[in-house]
SEDRENMI-389119 format. One record per residue (C-alpha): residue in one letter; x, y, z; residue number from 1. Coordinates in steps of 0.001 Angstrom, whole numbers, m for minus. Example, Ala and Ser with C-alpha at 12.3 -4.5 7.8 and 13.67 -1.06 7.14 Angstrom:
<sites>
site bavex:a | u:12300 | v:m4500 | w:7800 | drenro:1
site bavex:s | u:13670 | v:m1060 | w:7140 | drenro:2
</sites>
This chain:
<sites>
site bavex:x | u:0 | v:0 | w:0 | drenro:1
site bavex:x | u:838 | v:3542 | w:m772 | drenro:2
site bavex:x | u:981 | v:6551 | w:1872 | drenro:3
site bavex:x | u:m2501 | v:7521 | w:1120 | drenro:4
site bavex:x | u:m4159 | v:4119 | w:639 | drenro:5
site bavex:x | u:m2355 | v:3391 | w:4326 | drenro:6
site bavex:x | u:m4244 | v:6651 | w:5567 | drenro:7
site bavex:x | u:m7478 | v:5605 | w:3981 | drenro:8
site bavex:x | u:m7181 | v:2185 | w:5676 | drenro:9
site bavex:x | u:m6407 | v:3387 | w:9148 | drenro:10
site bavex:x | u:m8858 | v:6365 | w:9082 | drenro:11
site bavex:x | u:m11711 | v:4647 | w:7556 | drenro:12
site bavex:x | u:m11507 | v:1419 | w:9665 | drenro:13
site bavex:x | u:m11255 | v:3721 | w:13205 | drenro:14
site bavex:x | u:m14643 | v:3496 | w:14961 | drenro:15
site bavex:x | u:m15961 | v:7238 | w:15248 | drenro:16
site bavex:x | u:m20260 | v:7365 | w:14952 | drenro:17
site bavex:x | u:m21481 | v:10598 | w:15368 | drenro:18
site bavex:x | u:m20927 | v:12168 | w:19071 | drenro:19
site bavex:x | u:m17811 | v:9610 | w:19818 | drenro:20
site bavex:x | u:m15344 | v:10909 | w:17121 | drenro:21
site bavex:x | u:m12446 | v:11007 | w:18955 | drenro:22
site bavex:x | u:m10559 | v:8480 | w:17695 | drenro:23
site bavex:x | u:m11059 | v:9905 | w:14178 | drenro:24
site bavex:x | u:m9856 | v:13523 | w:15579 | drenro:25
site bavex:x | u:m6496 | v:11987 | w:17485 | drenro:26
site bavex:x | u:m5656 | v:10450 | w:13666 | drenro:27
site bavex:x | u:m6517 | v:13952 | w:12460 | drenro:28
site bavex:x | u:m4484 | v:15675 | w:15100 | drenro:29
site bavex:x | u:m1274 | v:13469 | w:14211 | drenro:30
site bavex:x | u:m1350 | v:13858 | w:11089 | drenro:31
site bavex:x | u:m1797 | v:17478 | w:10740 | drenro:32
site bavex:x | u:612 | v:18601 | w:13943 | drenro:33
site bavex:x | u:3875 | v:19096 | w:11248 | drenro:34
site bavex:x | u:1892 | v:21239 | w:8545 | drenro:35
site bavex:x | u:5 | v:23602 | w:10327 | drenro:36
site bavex:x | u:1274 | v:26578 | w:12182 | drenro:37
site bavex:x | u:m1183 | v:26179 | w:14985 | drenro:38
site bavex:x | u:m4310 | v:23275 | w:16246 | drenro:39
site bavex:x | u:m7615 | v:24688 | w:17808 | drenro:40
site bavex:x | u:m11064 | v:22876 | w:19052 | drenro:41
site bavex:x | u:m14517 | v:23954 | w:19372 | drenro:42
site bavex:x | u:m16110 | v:22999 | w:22473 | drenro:43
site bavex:x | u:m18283 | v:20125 | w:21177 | drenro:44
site bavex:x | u:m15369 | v:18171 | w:19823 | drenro:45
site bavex:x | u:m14303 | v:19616 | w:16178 | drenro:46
site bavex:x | u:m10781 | v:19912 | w:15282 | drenro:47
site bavex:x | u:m8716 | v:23578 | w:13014 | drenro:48
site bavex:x | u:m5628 | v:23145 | w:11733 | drenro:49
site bavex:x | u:m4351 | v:26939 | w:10691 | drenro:50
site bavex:x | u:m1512 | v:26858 | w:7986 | drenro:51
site bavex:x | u:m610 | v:30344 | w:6947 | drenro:52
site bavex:x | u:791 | v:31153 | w:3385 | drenro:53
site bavex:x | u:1901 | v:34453 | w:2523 | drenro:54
site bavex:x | u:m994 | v:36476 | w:4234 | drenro:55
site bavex:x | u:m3384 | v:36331 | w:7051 | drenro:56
site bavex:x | u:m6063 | v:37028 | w:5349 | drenro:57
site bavex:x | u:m8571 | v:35697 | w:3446 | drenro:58
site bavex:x | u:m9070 | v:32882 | w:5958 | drenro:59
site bavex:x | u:m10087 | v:29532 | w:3719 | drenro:60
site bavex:x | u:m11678 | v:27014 | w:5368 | drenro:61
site bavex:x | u:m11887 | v:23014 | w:3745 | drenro:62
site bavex:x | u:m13772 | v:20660 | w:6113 | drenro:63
site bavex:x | u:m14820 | v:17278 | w:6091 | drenro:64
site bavex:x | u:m16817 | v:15769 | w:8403 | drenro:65
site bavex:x | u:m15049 | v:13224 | w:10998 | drenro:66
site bavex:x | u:m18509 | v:11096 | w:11940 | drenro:67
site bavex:x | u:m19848 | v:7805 | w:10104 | drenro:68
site bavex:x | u:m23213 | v:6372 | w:10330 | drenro:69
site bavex:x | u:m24088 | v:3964 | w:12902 | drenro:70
site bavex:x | u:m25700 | v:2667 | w:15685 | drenro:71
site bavex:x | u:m26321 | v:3295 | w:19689 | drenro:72
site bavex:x | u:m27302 | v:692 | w:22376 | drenro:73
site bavex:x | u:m30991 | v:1720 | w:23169 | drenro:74
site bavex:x | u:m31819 | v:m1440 | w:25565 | drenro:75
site bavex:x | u:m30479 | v:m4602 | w:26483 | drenro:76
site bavex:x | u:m33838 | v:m7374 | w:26123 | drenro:77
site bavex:x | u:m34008 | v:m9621 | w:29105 | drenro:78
site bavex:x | u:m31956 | v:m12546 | w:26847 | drenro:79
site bavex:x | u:m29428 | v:m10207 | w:25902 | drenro:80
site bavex:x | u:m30326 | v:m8878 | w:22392 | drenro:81
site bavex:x | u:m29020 | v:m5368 | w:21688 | drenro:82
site bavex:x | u:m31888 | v:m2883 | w:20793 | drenro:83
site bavex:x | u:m30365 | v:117 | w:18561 | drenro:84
site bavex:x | u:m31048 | v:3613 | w:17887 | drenro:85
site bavex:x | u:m29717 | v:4606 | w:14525 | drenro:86
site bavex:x | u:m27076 | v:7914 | w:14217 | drenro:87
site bavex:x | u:m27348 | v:9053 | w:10644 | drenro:88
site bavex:x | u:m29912 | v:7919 | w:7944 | drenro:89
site bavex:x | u:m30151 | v:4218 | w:7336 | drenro:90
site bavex:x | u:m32679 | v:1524 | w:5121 | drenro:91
site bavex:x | u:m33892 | v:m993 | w:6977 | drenro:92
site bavex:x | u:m32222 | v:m3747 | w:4226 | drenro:93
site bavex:x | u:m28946 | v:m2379 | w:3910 | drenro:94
site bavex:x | u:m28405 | v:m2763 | w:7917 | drenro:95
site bavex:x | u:m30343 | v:m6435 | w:8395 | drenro:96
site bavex:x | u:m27849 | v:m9421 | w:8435 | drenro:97
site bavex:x | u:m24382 | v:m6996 | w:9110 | drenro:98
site bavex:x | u:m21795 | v:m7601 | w:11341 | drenro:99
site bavex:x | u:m20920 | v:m4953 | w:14253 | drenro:100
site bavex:x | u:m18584 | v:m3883 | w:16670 | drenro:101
site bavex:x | u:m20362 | v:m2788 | w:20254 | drenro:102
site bavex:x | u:m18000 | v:m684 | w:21682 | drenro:103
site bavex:x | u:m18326 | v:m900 | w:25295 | drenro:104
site bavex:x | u:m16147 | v:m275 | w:28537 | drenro:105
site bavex:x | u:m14424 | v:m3529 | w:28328 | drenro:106
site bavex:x | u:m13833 | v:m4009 | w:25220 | drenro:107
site bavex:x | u:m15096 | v:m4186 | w:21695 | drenro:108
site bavex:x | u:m17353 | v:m6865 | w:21026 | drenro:109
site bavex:x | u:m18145 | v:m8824 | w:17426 | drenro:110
site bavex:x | u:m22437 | v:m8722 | w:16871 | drenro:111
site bavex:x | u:m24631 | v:m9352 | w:13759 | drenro:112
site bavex:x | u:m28049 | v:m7171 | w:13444 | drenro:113
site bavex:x | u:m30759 | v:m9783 | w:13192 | drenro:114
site bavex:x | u:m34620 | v:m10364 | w:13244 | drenro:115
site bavex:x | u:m37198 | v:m12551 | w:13054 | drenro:116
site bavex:x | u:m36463 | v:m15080 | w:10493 | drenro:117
site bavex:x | u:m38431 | v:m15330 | w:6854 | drenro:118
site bavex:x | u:m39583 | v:m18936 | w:7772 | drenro:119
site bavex:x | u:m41489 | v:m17712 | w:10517 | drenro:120
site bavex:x | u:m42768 | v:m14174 | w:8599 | drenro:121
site bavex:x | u:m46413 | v:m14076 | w:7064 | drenro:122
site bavex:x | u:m46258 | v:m13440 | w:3205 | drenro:123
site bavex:x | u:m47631 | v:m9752 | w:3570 | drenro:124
site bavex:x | u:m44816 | v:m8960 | w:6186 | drenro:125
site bavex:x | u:m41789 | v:m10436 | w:3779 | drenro:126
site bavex:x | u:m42991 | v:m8207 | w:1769 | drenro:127
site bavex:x | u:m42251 | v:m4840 | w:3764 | drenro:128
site bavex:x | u:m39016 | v:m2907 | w:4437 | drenro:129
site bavex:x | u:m38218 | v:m4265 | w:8254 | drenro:130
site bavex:x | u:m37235 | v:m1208 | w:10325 | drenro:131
site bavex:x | u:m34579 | v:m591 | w:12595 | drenro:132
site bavex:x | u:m37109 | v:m587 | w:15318 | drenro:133
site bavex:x | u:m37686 | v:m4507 | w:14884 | drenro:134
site bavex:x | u:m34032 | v:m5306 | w:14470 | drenro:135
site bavex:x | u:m31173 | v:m6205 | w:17310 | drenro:136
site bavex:x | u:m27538 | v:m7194 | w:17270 | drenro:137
site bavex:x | u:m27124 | v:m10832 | w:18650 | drenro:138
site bavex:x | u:m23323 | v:m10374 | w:20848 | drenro:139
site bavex:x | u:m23646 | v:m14337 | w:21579 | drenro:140
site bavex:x | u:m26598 | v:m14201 | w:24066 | drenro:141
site bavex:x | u:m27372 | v:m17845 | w:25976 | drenro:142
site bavex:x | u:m29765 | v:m18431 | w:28228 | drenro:143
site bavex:x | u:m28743 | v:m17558 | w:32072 | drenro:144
site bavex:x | u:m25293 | v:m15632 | w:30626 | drenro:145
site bavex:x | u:m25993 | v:m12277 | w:31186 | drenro:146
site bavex:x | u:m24530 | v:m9877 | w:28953 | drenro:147
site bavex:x | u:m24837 | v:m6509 | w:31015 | drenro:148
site bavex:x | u:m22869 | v:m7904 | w:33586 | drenro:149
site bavex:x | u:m20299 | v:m10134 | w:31929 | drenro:150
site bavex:x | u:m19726 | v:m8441 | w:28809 | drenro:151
site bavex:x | u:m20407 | v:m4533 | w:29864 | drenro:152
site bavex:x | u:m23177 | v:m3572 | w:27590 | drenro:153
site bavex:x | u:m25194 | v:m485 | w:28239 | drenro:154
site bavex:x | u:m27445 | v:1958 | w:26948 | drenro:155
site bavex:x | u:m25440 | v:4411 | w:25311 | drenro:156
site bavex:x | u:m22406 | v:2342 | w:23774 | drenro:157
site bavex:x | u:m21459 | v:2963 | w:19770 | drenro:158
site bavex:x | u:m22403 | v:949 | w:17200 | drenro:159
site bavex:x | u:m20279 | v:126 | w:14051 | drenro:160
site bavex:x | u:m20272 | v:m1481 | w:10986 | drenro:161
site bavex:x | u:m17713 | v:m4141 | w:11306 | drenro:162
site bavex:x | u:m16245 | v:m3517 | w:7979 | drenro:163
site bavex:x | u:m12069 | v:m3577 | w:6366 | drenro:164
site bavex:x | u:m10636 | v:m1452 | w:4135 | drenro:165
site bavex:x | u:m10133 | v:m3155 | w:805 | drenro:166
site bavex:x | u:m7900 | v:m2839 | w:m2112 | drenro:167
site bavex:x | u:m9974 | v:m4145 | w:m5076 | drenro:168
site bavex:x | u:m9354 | v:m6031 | w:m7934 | drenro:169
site bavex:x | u:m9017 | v:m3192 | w:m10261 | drenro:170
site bavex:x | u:m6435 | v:m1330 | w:m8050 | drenro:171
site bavex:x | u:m7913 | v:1852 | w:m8330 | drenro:172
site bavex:x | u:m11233 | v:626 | w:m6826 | drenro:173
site bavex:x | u:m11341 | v:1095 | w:m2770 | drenro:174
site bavex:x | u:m14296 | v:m1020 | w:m692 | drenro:175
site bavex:x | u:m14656 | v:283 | w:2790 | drenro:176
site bavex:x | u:m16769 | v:1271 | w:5382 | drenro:177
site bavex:x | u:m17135 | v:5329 | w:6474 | drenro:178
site bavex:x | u:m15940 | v:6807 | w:3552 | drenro:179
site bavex:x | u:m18493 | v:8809 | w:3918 | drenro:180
site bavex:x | u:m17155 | v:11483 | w:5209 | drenro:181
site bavex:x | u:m13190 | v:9516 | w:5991 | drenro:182
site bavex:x | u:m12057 | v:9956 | w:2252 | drenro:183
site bavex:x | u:m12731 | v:14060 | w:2788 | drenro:184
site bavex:x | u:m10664 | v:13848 | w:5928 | drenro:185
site bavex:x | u:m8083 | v:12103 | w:4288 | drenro:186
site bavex:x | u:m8150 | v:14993 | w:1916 | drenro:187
site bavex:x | u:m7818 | v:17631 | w:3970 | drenro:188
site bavex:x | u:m4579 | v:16429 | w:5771 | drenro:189
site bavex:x | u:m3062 | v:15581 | w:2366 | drenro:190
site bavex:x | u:m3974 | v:19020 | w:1222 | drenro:191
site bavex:x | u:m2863 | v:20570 | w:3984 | drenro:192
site bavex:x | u:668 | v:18488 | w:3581 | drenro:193
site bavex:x | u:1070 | v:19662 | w:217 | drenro:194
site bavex:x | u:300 | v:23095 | w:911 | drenro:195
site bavex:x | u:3407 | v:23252 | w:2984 | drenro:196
site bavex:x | u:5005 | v:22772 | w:m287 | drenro:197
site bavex:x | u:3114 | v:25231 | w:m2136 | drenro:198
site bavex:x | u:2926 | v:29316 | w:m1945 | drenro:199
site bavex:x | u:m756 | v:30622 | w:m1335 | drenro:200
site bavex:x | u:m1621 | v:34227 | w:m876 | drenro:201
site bavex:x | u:m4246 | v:33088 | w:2270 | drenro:202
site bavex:x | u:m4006 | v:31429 | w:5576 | drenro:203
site bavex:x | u:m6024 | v:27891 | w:5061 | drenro:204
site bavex:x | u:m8031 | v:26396 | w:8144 | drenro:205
site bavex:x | u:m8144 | v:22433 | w:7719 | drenro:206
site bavex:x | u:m9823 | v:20509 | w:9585 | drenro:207
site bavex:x | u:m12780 | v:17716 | w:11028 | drenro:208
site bavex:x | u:m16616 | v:18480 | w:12281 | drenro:209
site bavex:x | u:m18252 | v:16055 | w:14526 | drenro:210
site bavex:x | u:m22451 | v:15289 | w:14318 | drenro:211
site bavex:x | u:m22624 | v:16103 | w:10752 | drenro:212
site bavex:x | u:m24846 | v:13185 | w:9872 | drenro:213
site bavex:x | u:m27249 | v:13767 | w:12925 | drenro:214
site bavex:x | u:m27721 | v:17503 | w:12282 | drenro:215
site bavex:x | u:m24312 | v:18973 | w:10905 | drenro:216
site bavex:x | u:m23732 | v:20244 | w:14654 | drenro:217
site bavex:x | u:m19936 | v:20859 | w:14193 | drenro:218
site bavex:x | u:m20665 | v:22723 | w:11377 | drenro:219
site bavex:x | u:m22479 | v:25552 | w:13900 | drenro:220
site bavex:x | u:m19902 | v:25612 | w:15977 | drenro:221
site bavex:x | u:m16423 | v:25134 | w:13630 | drenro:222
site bavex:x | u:m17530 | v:28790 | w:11855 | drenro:223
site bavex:x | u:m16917 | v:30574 | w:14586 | drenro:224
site bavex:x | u:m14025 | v:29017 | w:15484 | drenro:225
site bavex:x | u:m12828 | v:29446 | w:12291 | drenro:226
site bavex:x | u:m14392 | v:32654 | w:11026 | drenro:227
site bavex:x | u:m13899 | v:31885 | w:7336 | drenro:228
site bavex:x | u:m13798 | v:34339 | w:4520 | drenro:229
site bavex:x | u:m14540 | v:31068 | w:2127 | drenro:230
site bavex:x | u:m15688 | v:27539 | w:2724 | drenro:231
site bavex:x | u:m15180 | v:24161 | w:1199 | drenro:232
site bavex:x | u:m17171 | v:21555 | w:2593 | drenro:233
site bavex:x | u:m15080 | v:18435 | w:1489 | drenro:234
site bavex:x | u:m18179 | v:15830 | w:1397 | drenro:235
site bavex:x | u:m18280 | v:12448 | w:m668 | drenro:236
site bavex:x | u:m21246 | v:13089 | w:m4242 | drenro:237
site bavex:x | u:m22931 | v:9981 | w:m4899 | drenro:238
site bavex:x | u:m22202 | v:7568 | w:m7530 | drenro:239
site bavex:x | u:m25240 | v:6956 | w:m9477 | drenro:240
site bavex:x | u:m23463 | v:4383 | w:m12087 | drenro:241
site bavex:x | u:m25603 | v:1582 | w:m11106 | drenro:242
site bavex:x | u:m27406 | v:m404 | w:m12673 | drenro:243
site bavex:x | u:m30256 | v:82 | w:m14572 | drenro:244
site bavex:x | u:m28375 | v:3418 | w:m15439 | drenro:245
site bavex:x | u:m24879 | v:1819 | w:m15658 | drenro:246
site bavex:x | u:m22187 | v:4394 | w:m17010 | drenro:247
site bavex:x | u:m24502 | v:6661 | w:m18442 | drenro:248
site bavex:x | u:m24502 | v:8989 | w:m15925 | drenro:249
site bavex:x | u:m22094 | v:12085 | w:m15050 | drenro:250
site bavex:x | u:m21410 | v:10788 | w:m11230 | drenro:251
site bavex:x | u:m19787 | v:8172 | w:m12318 | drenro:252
site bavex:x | u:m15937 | v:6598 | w:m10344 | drenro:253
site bavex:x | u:m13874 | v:7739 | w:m12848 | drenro:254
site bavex:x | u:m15389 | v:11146 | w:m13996 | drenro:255
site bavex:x | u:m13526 | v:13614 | w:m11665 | drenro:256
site bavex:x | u:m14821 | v:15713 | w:m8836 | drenro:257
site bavex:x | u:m18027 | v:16338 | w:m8378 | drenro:258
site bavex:x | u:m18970 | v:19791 | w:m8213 | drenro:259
site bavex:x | u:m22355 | v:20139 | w:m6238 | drenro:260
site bavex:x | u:m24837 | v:22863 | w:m7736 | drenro:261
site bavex:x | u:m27886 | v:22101 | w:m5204 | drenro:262
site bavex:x | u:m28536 | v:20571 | w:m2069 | drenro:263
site bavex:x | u:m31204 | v:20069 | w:65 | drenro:264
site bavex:x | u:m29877 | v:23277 | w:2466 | drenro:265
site bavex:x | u:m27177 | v:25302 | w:109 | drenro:266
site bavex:x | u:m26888 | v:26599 | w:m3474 | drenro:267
site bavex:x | u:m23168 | v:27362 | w:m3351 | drenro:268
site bavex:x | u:m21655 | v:30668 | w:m4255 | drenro:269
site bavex:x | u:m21969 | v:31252 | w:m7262 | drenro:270
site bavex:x | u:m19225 | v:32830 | w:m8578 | drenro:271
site bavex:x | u:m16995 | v:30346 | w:m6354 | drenro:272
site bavex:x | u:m18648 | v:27358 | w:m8086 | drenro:273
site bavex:x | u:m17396 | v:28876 | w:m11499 | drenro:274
site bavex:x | u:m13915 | v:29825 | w:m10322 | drenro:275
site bavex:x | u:m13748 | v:25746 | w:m9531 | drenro:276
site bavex:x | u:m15517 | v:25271 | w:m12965 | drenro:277
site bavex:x | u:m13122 | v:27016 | w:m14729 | drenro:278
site bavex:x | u:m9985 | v:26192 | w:m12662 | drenro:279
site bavex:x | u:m10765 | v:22472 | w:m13507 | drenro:280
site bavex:x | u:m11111 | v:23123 | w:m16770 | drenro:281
site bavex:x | u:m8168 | v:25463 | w:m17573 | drenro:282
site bavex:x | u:m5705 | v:22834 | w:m15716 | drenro:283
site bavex:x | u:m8004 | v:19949 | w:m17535 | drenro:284
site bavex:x | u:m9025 | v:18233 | w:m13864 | drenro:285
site bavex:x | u:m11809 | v:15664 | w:m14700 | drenro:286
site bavex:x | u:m15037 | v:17446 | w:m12915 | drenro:287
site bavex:x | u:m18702 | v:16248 | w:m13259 | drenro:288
site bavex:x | u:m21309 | v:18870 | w:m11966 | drenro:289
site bavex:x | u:m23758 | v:16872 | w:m9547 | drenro:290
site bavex:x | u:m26722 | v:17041 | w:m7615 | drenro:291
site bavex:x | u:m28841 | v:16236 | w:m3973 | drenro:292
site bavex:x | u:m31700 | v:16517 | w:m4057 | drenro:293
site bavex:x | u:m32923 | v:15168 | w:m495 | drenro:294
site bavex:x | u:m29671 | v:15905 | w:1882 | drenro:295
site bavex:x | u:m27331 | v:18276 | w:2829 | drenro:296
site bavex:x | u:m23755 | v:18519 | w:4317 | drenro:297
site bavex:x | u:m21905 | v:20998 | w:6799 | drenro:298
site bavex:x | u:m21729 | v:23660 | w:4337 | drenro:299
site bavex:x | u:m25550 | v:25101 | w:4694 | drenro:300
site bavex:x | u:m24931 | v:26052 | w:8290 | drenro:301
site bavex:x | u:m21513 | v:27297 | w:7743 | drenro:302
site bavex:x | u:m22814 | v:29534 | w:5553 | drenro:303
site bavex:x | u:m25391 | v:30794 | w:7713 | drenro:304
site bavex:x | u:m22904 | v:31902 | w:10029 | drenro:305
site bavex:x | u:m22634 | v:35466 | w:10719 | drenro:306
site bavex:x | u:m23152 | v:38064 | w:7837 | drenro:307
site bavex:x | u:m22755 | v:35180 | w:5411 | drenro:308
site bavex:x | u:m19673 | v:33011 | w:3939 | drenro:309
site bavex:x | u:m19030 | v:32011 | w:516 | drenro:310
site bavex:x | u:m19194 | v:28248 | w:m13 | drenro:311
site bavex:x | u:m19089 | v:25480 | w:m1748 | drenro:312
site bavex:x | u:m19455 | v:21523 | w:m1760 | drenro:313
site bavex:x | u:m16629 | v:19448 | w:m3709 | drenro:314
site bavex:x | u:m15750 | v:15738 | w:m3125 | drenro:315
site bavex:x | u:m15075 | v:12955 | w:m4852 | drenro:316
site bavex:x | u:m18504 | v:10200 | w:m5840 | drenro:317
site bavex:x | u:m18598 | v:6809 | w:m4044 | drenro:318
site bavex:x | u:m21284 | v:4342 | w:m4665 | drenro:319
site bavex:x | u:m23309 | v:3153 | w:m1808 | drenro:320
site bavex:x | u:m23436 | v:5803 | w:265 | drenro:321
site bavex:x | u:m25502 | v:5345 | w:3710 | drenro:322
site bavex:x | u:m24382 | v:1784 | w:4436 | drenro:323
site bavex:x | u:m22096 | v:m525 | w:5950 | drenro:324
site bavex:x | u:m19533 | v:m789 | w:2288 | drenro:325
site bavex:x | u:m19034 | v:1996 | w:m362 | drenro:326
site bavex:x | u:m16811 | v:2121 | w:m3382 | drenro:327
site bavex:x | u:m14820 | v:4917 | w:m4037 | drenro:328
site bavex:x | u:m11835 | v:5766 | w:m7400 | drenro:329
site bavex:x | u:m8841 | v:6375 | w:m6092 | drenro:330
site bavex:x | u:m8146 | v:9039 | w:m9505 | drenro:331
site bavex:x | u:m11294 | v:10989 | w:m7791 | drenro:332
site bavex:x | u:m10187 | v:11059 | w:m4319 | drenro:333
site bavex:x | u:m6686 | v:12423 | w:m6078 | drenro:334
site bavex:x | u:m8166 | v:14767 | w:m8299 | drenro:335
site bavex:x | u:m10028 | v:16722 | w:m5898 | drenro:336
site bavex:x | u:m7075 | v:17261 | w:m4106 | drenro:337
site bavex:x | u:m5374 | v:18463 | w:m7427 | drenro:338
site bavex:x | u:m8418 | v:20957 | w:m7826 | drenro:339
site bavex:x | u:m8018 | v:22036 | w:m4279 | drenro:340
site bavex:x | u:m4437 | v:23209 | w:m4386 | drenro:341
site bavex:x | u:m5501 | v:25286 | w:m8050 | drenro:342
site bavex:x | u:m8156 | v:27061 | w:m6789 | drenro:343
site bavex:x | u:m6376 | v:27913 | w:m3183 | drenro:344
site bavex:x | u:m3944 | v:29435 | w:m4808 | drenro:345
site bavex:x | u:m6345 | v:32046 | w:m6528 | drenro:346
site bavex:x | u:m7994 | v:33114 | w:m3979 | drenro:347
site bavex:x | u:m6209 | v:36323 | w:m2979 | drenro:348
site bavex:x | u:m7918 | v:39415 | w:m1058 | drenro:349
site bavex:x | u:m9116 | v:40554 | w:m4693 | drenro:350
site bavex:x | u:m10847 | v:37044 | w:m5940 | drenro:351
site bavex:x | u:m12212 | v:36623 | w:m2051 | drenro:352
site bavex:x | u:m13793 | v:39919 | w:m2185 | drenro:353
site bavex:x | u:m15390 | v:39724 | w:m5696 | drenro:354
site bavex:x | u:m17027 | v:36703 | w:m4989 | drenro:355
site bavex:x | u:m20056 | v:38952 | w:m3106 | drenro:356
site bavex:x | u:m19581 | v:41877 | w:m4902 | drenro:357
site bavex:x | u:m22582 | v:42816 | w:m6623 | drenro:358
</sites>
């Protein structure tokens, strides 16, 4: 493995659901300490990496989120079964039949999410989506071993995906849990370790939210932290080449960065999404312009904050999104990085300001 697919591995396979990030932001911390003149936190758990260029000012800030989907222990059933809230959106199918890691306080423990089985299922019920509500994790339980007491379970322990960072068969292809949003904070340290290599007329603030997937809560509070002049949100676009579509779609793995025009909570700056546009295009960086419809990422609230901030949601596309595997190009993931570095290094006082001049 390469430097960045051994980052990818470690970073994506770290447990971190949304409100217990910390592993996720120690990773972040050591990786960014030797490129960044300075580290801050917000007081709910988000990490800022400042790297200064050859100004102060504009302050640009590129953010991914540091949270996965998941799972929390609601209750522990009399037998043992683990009843689970969900953190972050999930389908009932894609969770049914995984295996999971209960994180508790003595230990992590191996689970599978399970339910009644089809044999014993009326025809009209096999026919509905089951919902997390009628699901539980199975640790092992046996009649008179008690899991609470032996094992440490409780209400409140994460939930994760029990999923390893894979190197497919085409090389370029990456399986793995949480790259949604790990691939975008694998981005930002690499981009903030090449900046160190790189003159930029702008300080750049790099770094990780926490509770983006349960209400983009890090988001709120990493603005004022940071108070940005510009803001990249560094989120994953979805892949739609799957079938009965196939390839003949723009957000395909393979097409370049996807540029996001509309979410459910931000049209991006305008004249910032064209200056990324045209920067891809002038230094021909494969780009697809993309779309969300339902959905939104950190960058609607940070650009709430205050009088306003200019932003904007890159990343690159990964199939799958939302569940316990996605898929993601490794020429993306590289190429947004690529794009990144171009546009940083335009964005002097002069572009800054022009981008909300009337």
């Amino acid at each position: 493995m390469d430097k960045t697919e051994l980052l990818l591995k470690e970073i994506t396979e770290a447990n971190g659901v949304s409100g217990y990030e910390s592993e996720i932001r120690k990773i972040m911390v050591r990786e960014m300490k030797d490129n960044v003149d300075r580290i801050e936190y917000d007081k709910l758990g988000s990490v800022l990496g400042h790297k200064k260029g050859t100004a102060d000012s504009p302050r640009i800030m590129v953010i991914g989120h540091m949270d996965e989907i998941g799972f929390m222990v609601k209750e522990i059933t009399r037998e043992g079964y683990i009843k689970f809230l969900p953190l972050g959106g999930w389908w009932g199918h894609v969770a049914l039949g995984q295996r999971m890691r209960v994180i508790t306080s003595k230990g992590t423990l191996i689970g599978v999410v399970g339910s009644k089985p089809p044999h014993l299922l009326p025809m009209e019920e096999r026919k509905k989506v089951l919902e997390i509500k009628d699901m539980f994790i199975d640790i092992g339980v046996q009649e008179k071993y008690d899991v609470k007491k032996r094992l440490g379970v409780k209400p409140g322990d994460p939930i994760i995906p029990d999923s390893q960072f894979t190197i497919m068969g085409n090389k370029k292809m990456y399986l793995s849990k949480a790259f949604d949003n790990r691939a975008s904070c694998a981005i930002v340290l690499e981009l903030l370790e090449r900046l160190s290599r790189v003159k930029h007329p702008n300080t750049v603030l790099g770094g990780g939210t926490v509770q983006e997937e349960v209400g983009l809560r890090g988001a709120h509070t990493i603005a004022h932290l940071g108070d940005p002049d510009v803001c990249f949100t560094v989120d994953i676009g979805v892949g739609r080449d799957v079938p009965p579509d196939g390839f003949a779609v723009p957000e395909r793995l393979g097409s370049g960065v996807s540029i996001v025009i509309y979410d459910a909570g931000m049209i991006p700056n305008i004249k910032l999404r064209d200056l990324f546009v045209k920067t891809a295009e002038r230094k021909k960086i494969p780009y697809h312009l993309s779309y969300m419809e339902r959905g939104t990422g950190d960058g609607s609230r940070v650009q709430l904050s205050r009088l306003g901030v200019p932003s904007i949601y890159v990343g690159p596309p990964v199939r799958y999104i939302h569940s316990h595997n996605g898929v993601m190009n490794r020429t993306d993931y590289d190429n947004t990085i690529k794009l990144f570095i171009e546009v940083i290094q335009k964005l002097d006082r002069k572009t800054v300001k022009s981008l909300t001049e009337g």
